[in-house]
N, C-alpha and C positions, 0 to 999 in steps of 0.2 A: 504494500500500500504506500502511493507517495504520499509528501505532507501536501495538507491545504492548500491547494491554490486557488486565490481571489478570481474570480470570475464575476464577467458584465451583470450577470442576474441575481448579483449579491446585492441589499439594498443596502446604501451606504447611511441612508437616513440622516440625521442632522450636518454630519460631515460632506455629504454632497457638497461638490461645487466651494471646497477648501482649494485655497494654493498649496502645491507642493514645487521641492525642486527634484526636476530629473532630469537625466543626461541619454541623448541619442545622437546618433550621426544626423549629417545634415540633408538625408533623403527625404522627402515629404512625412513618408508612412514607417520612417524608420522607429523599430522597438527601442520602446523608454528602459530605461533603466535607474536605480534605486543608488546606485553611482559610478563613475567612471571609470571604477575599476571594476566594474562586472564582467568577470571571465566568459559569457555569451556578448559581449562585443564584439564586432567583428567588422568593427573600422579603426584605422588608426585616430582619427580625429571625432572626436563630441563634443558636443556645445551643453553647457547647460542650460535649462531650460524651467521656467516657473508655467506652470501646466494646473488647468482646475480639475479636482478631482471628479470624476462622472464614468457611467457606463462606457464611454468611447476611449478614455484617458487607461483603463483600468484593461481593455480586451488589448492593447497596443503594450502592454507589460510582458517584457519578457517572464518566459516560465521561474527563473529562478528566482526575480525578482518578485514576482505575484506570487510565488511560496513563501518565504522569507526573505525578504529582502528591509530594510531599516530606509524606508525612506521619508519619515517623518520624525519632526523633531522629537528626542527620546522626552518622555517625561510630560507629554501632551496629551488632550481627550485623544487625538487620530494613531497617535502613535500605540496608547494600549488599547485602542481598540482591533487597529492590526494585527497587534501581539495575539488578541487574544483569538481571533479570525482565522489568520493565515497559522503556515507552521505545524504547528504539532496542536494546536486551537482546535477552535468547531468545526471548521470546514471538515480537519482530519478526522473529529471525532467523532463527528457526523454519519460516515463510514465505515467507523469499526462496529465489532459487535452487531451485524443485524444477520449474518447469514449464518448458517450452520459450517463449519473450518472444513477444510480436506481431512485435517488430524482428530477430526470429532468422533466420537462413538455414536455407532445407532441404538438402537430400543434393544435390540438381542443383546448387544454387548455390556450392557447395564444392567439387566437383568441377570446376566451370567456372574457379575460382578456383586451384586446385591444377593446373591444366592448364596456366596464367600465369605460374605462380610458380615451381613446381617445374623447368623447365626455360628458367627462366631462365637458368641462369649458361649455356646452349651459347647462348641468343640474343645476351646479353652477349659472350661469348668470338668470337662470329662479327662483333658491330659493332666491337669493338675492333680485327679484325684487317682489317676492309675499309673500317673509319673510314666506313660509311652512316651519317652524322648522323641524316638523310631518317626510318629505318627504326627507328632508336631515337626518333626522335620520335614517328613515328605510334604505338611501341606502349607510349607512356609513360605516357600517358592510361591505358589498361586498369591496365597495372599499379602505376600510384596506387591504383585502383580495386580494385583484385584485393587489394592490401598494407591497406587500408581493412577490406576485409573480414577479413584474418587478425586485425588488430589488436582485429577486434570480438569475434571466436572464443575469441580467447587472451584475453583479460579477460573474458568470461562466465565461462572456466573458473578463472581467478586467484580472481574473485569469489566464485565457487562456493564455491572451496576454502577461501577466507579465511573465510568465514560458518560454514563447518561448523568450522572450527578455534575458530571462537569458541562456536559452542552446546557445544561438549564442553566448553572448560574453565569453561562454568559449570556445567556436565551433572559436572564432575569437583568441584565445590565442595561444590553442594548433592544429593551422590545421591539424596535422597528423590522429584527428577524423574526418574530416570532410565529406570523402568517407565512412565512416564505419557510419557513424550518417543521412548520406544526409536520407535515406527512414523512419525514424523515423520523421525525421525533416518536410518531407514532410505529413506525416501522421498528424502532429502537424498546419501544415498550413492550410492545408486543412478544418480541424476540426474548428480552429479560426474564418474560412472565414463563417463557418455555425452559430459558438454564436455569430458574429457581426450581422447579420440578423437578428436572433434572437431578436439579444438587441433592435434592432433599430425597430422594428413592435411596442413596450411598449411604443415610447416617442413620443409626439409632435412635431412635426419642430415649429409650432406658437409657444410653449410654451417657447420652446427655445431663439427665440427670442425676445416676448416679455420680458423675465427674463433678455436679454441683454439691452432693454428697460430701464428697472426701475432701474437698476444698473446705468445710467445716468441721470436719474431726478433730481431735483432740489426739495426741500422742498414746498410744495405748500402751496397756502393759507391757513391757516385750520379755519373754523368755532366755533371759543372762545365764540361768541355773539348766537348761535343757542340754543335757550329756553330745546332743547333737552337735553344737555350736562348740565342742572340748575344742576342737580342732584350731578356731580361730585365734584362741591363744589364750592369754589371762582374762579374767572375770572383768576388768575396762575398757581390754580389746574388744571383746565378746560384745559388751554395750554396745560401742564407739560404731564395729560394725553393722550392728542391727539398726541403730538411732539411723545411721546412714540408708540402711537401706527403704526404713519407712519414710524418710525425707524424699530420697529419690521417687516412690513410688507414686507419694502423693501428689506430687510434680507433675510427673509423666501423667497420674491419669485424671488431673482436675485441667489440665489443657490439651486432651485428647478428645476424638471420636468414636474410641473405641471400648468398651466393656475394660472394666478395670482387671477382670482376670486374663488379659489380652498383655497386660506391661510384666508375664511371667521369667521374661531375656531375663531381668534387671537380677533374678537369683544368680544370673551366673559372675555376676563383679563381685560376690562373695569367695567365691572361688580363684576370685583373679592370684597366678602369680603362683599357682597351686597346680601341680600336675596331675593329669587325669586317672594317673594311675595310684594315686596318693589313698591310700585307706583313709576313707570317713569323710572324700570329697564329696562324694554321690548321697550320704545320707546330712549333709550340709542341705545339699540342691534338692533333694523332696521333702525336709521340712522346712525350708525355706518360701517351697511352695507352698506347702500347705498354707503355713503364715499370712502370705497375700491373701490366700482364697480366704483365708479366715477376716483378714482386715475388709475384704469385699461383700461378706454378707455381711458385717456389723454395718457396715453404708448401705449395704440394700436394704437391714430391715430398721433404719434411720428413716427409711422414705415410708411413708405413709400410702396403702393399697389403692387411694381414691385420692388421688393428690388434687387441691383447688388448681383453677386457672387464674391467673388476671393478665388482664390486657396493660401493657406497659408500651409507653411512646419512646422512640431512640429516637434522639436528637443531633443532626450531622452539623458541625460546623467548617469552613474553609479548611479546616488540613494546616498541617505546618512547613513552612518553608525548608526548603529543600536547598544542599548545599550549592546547587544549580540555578537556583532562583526561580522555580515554581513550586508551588504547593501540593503537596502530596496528598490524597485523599486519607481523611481519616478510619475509611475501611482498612486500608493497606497498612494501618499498625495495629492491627484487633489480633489477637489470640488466636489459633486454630480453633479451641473451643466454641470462642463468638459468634467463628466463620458459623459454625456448625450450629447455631441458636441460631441465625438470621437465617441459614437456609431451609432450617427445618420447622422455625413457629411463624414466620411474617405471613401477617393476613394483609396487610392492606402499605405502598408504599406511596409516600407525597414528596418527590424531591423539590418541587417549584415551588417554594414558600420561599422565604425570606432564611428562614431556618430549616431545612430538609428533617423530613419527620418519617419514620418507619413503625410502622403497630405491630406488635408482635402478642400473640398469648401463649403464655409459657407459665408449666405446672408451679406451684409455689416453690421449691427447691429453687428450679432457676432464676425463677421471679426474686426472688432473695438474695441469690448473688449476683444476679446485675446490679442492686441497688445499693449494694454495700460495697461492690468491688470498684478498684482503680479503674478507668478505664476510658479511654480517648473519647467514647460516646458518655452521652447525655443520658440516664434511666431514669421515667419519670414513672408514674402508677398512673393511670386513667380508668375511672369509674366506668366509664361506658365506653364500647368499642364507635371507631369513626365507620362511619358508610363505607362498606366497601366497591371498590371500580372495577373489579377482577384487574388489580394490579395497575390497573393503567394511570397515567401520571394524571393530576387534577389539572386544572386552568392554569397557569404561569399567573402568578400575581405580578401587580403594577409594581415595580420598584421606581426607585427615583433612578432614572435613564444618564447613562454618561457621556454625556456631547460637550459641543465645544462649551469654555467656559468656566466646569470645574476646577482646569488646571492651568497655568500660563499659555495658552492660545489665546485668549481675547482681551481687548482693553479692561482692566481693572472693574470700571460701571460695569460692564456687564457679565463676572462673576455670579457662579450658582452657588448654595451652601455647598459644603465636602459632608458625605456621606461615606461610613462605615465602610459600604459596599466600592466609592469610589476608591478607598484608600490600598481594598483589598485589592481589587483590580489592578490600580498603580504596583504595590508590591510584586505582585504576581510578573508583570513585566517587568521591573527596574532589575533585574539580576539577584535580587537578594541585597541591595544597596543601601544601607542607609545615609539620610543626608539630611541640613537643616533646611528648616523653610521659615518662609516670614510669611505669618498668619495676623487675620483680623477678627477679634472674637467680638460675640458683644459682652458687654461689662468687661474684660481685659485691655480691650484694645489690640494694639498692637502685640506680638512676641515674633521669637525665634525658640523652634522646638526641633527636636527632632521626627521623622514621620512614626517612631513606635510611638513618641508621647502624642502627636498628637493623632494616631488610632485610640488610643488610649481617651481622650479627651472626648472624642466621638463618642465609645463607648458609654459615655459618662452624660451625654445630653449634649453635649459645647454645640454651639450653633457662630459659624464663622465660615470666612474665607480663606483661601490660599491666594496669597499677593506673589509670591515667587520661590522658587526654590532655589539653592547656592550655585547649582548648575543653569542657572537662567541670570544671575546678574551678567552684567553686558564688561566683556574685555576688557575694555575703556579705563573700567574703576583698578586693576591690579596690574597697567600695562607697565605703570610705573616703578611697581615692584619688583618689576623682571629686568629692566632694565639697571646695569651696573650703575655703581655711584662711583666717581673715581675721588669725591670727598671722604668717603671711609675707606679706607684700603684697609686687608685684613695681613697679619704680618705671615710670612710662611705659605700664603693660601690654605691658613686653618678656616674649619669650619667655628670652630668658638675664639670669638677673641679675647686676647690675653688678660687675664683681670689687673686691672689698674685703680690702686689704693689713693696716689695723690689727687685728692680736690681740685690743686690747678691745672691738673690736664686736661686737653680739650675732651677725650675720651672718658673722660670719670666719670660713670653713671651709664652710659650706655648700652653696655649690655642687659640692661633692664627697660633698654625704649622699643617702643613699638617699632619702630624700623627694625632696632636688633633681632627683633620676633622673626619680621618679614625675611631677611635677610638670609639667617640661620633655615627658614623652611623653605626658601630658594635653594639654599647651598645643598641642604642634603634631600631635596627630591631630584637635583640636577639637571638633568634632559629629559626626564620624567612626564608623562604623558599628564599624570596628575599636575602639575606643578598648578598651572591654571584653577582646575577645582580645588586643588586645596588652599589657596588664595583667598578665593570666594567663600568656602567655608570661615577661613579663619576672618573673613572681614565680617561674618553675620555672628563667627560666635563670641567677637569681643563684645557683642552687643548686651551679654547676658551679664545678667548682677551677681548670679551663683553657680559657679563651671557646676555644680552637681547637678543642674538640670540636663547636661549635656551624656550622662551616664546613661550607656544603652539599657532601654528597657524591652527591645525586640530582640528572637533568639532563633536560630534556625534549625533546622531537623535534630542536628548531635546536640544542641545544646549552648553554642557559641554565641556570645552576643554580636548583634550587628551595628559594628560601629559608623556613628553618623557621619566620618571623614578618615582621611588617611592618620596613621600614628604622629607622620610629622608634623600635624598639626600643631600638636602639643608642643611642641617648640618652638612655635611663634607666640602660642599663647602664656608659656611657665616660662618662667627664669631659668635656665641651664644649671645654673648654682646655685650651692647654698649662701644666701646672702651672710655678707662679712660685716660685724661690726665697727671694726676693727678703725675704719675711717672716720665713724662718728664719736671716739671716745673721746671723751673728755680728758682732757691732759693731767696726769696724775692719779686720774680714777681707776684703777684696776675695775671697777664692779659697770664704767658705762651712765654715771647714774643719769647725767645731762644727755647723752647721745644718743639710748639704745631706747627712746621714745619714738623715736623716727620710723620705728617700725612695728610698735605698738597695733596689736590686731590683725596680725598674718598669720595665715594657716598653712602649717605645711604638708602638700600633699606626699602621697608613700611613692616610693620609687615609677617610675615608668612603665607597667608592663603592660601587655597585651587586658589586663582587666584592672587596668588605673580608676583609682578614684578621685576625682579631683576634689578639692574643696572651696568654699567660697573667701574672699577674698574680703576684709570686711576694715573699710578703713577707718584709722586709729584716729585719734586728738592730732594737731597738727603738734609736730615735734619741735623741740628748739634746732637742732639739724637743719631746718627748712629755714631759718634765717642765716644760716653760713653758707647758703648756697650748697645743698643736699639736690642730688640729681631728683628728677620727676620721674616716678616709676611707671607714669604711661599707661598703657591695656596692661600690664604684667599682672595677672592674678594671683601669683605665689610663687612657690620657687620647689623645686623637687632635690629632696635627702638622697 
């Protein structure tokens, strides 16, 4: 399958009839391109060209460029609406998932497969009690093979469902697709409603819950004093291995699909490291089993012969950023277990809300540990079951639509609020980026935040604008930074200049001025692609009264936070050193007591590292230092230890 490509009969809706720049040869009908270095040119010479965007502008696109190609400015309503269109977007997603694979199983092979699996746990329950190795061997093989096959079942339909989760909520951004997509969409429904079936013929309901079972057990007795266990060594060792073995068990079978007398392998790491020929190995391994089977019916008869149901809502939100910079569906981190609830209890699913919503009725056991366990979804209890559609997706609500306007594409007046949704969207395209922005709230006014805080602010009700982001101030303002001074020269071509203690040097004080900021994050981004944004960054973040607002509160897939500009920021904005008293003492004073007022109310941040905190910066009384002519500490917000 290729990625999306934008085609005349995509509606463009409010972005219709936007300028773009594109570059084509100078034949009348010659293909535009997204820039001049597009490896399908195929003239030496391009002109570039400001071209409106329209059905005629968009069929004259070469393929590569009408897949992915960047040819709007990054960080604009056009630009993530491409993102989210072309590429690996709806167009592509449009297309997966609706036909049945080459690699798929038909109805007999499912069947044959459900025949293995499903009654399992009595084959299981009968080798444990007659200890036929032989029998569980011969039939291990199939059921690798049969477990092979669910796993492929159950991820066509995960897959299914993740794709369609994703076409809505761009179907929920841009509604102007949403008549032109509906029969695709419903093609996609339709198809889900068939690999949910599917999945759900491969799995147990018992097993399900008793896996819900064991998940709440308690440590049971275990038999330390059974002659059996001599072998394992002392009366501690003896514990140490058993306590092991019921941790392992409970593990394997509270996140399984399969009958808990099914994870009977896990007797044999008792034996690990022991030779087969070893006396007292083999009656280690059938009371060993026994043990499970014994720990299996105390969970089976845990479970209640007439178990209640309740209908419980799962609630999907965007997913977390990925180290790629798109959002990974929040299916795609669930449990094998989970998989195995949602394929086997959902009665009814809604992805087109504002919040995607799945029903599910499942026996009290399970209903119990969704609601108590950790877990990426949302468990809510719902008194009454929703209308069911036989699966088919409800009406796409209205969301607030992202055209031109939310973001730096139009004059200032004409700004729309920023919305939760717009911001996700933005994320999802910018790579995983974080940056400042200058925002207009009402009651704040003016700030500079970073995009997690002001997701965060959304979150919260905040009702405001976006005036610009650090990669939108104009060249202009930092062209002057880049250009050398030959009034400061630095001695040696260091990056830090020399610290200088005499007051009547022209240099004294210095390296603590804003220049020295700029200077120091020139030097060490050097030819550096960033040098420009992180310029702009650092001109919006001296803006702020407390560098702590500037501490990432966005994180992505592993965990890492996303920082709002490059690290060398920080070095236009801190002092390189730790500040020297040493020039304001008082003559005679060993203790400073006249001079070291001068810096009364500095906070010292901790070292530099990749999870720096900085602090605020909070000025002091004015010093007596400041009448002998004490240098001006400028943007300097502190200084790092």
């Amino acid at each position: 399958m290729s990625y999306g490509l934008l085609t005349p009969d995509v509606p463009l809706g409010p972005f219709e009839g936007a300028v773009v720049t594109l570059w084509s040869a100078q034949a009348k009908d010659a293909k535009l391109h997204s820039t001049s270095s597009c490896s399908y040119v195929r003239s030496a010479r391009v002109a570039e060209r400001k071209v409106q965007l329209d059905a005629s502008a968009v069929g004259r696109l070469c393929t590569q460029c009408a897949s992915h190609g960047s040819w709007a400015r990054p960080g604009t309503g056009l630009a993530v609406f491409l993102d989210a269109v072309t590429g690996m977007g709806l167009l592509y997603e449009l297309d997966r998932c609706c036909d049945a694979g080459e690699d798929g199983f038909d109805d007999v092979e499912l069947d044959q497969a459900a025949s293995v699996l499903l009654p399992a746990s009595v084959h299981g329950q009968e080798s444990a009690q007659t200890g036929e190795e032989d029998a569980e061997d011969d039939r291990w093989e199939e059921v690798r093979e049969t477990r092979q096959v669910r796993e492929f079942v159950v991820s066509d339909w995960l897959d299914a469902l993740v794709s369609l989760h994703r076409v809505l909520r761009v179907l929920a951004m841009f509604p102007w697709l949403r008549s032109w997509a509906e029969p695709r969409v419903q093609r996609k429904s339709d198809r889900l409603q068939v690999l949910r079936t599917r999945a759900g013929r491969l799995i147990a309901p018992d097993a399900l819950v008793l896996a819900a079972a064991v998940s709440v057990m308690k440590e049971p007795d275990l038999p330390v004093d059974d002659p059996a266990f001599a072998l394992l060594g002392t009366r501690g060792e003896v514990t140490e291995s058993l306590t092991s073995l019921w941790r392992q068990w409970r593990s394997a079978v509270e996140d399984s699909w399969d009958h808990p007398r099914e994870q009977g392998y896990l007797t044999y790491r008792l034996s690990r490291g022991r030779s087969s020929r070893r006396k007292g190995r083999d009656q280690i391994l059938e009371r060993a089993q026994v043990l499970l089977g014994t720990w299996a019916e105390e969970a089976a008869r845990s479970v209640p012969g007439d178990c209640e149901e309740r209908v419980l809502a799962v609630t999907l939100d965007g997913g977390s950023l990925s180290a790629s910079g798109r959002r990974t569906s929040v299916l795609e981190q669930l449990s094998q277990w989970e998989w195995g609830v949602l394929a086997t209890y959902t009665i009814s699913v809604d992805l087109a809300g504002a919040e995607p919503v799945i029903s599910l009725r499942v026996p009290e056991p399970i209903a119990a540990r969704l609601l108590l366990q950790r877990s990426p979804l949302v468990y809510e209890h719902r008194d009454e079951e929703k209308p069911r559609a036989g699966d088919r997706m409800t009406a796409l609500e209205v969301g607030p639509a992202l055209g031109p306007g939310v973001f730096d594409d139009t004059p200032v007046h004409g700004r729309q609020l920023v919305r939760q949704e717009h911001l996700r969207a933005l994320r999802n395209t910018a790579g995983g980026v974080e940056q400042l922005y200058v925002v207009l709230g009402l009651g704040a006014g003016v700030e500079v935040m970073t995009l997690g805080a002001l997701e965060q602010r959304c979150a919260a009700g905040w009702q405001g604008v976006i005036l610009a982001a650090a990669s939108d101030l104009p060249d202009a303002l930092i062209d002057a930074a880049l250009r050398p001074s030959a009034a400061d020269p630095v001695e040696n071509d260091n990056v830090w200049a020399r610290p200088v203690y005499d007051p009547e040097e022209e240099a004294f004080g210095r390296s603590l001025s804003a220049a020295e900021g700029e200077r120091v994050l020139v030097r060490l981004c050097g030819e550096k692609r960033e040098v420009r944004q992180a310029l702009k960054s650092l001109a919006l973040a001296r803006s702020l009264p407390d560098l702590r607002d500037l501490e990432a509160v966005a994180e992505d897939e592993r965990g890492y936070p996303l920082r709002p500009f490059a690290g060398a920021v920080w070095n236009g904005l801190l002092a390189m050193e730790q500040l020297d008293l040493e020039p304001f003492a008082s003559e005679g004073d060993e203790h400073w007591a006249d001079g070291s007022a001068c810096l009364w109310g500095y906070s010292l941040p901790c070292r530099h590292t990749p999870r720096m905190r900085s602090v605020a910066f909070r000025a002091g009384p004015t010093p007596p230092a400041a009448r002998i002519g004490a240098p001006t500490v400028g943007s300097t917000a502190g200084t790092r230890r």
